[in-house]
C-alpha positions in Angstrom: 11.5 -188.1 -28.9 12.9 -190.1 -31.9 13.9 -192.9 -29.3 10.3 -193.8 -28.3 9.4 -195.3 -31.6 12.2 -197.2 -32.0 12.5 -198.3 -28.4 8.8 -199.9 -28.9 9.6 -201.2 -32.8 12.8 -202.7 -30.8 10.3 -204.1 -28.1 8.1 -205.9 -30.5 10.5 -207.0 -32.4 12.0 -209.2 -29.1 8.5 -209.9 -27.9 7.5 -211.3 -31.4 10.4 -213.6 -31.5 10.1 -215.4 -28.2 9.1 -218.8 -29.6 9.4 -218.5 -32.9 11.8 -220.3 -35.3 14.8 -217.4 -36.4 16.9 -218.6 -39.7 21.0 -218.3 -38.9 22.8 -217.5 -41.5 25.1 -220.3 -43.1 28.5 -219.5 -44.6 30.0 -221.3 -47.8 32.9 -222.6 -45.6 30.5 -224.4 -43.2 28.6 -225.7 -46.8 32.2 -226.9 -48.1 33.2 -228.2 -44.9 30.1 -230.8 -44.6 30.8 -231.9 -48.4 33.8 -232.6 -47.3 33.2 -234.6 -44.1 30.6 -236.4 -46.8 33.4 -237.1 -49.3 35.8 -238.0 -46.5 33.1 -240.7 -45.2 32.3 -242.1 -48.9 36.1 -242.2 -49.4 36.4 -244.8 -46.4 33.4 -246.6 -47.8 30.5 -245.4 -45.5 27.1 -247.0 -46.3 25.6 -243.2 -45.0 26.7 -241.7 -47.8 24.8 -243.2 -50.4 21.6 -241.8 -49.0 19.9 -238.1 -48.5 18.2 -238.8 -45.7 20.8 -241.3 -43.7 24.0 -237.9 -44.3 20.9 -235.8 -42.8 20.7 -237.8 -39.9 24.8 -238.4 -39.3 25.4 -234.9 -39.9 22.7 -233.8 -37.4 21.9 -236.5 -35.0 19.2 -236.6 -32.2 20.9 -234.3 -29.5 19.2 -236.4 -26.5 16.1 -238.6 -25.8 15.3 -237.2 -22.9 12.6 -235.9 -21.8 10.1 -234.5 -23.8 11.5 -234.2 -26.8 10.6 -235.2 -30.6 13.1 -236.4 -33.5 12.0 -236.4 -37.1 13.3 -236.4 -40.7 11.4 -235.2 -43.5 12.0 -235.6 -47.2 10.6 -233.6 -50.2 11.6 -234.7 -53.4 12.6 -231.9 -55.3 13.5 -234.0 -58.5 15.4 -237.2 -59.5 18.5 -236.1 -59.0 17.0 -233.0 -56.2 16.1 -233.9 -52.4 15.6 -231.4 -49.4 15.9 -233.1 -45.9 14.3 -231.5 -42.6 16.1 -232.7 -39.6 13.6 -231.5 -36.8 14.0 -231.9 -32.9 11.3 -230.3 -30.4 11.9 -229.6 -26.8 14.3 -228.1 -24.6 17.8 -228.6 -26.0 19.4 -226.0 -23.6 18.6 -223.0 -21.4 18.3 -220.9 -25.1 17.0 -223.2 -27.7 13.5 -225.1 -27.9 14.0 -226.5 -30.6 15.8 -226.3 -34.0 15.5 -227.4 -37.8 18.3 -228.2 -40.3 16.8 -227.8 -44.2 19.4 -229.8 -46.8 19.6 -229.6 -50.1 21.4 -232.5 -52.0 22.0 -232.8 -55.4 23.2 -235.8 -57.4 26.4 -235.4 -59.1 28.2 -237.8 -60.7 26.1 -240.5 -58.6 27.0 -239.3 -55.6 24.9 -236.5 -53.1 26.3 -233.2 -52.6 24.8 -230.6 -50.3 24.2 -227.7 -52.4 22.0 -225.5 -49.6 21.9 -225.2 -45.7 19.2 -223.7 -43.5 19.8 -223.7 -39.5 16.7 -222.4 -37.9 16.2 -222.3 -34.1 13.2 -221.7 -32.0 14.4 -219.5 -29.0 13.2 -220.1 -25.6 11.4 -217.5 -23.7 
């Protein structure tokens, strides 16, 4: 008897997530790992380091133009020294994913950006 109610909780849980954006977690080792890809590029002089919004889009670049699909890059500026970057694409990516969001947060340090938080969210397909 116990198994009904949490066949159906288990149920609507799948049936509320078709199409809706689930959050991945993101481990500190993949945070450290783009810093240093960053401080690897800055090191060799790359003009897309010097910019939130520019390592946002190198880091996570448009997957495709095909189809019909939509690219965009947000920026909300948190303070001076503070910026968050959505990297947003809409559409079918593969058979799974409809879409998918990365949320950055850089921090200025020393002059130079550092990505102190990392949000991969992905909207499944039905």
């Amino acid at each position: 008897m116990w198994m009904r109610p949490t066949l159906i909780f288990v149920l609507a849980l799948l049936i509320t997530s078709c199409n809706e954006y689930q959050e991945s977690t993101i481990s500190e080792t993949t945070l450290k790992k783009l810093n240093r890809f960053v401080n690897s590029a800055r090191t060799e002089n790359a003009s897309w380091t010097s910019s939130p919004e520019e390592i946002a889009r190198t880091l996570f670049p448009q997957v495709s133009s095909e189809g019909n699909r939509k690219y965009t890059i947000s920026s909300e500026g948190v303070s001076v020294a503070s910026q968050k970057i959505t990297v947003s694409e809409e559409g079918a990516i593969d058979d799974e994913v409809s879409g998918e969001r990365h949320i950055i947060t850089f921090k200025q340090e020393g002059g130079q950006w550092k990505i102190v938080d990392y949000h991969y969210v992905a909207k499944r397909r039905d």
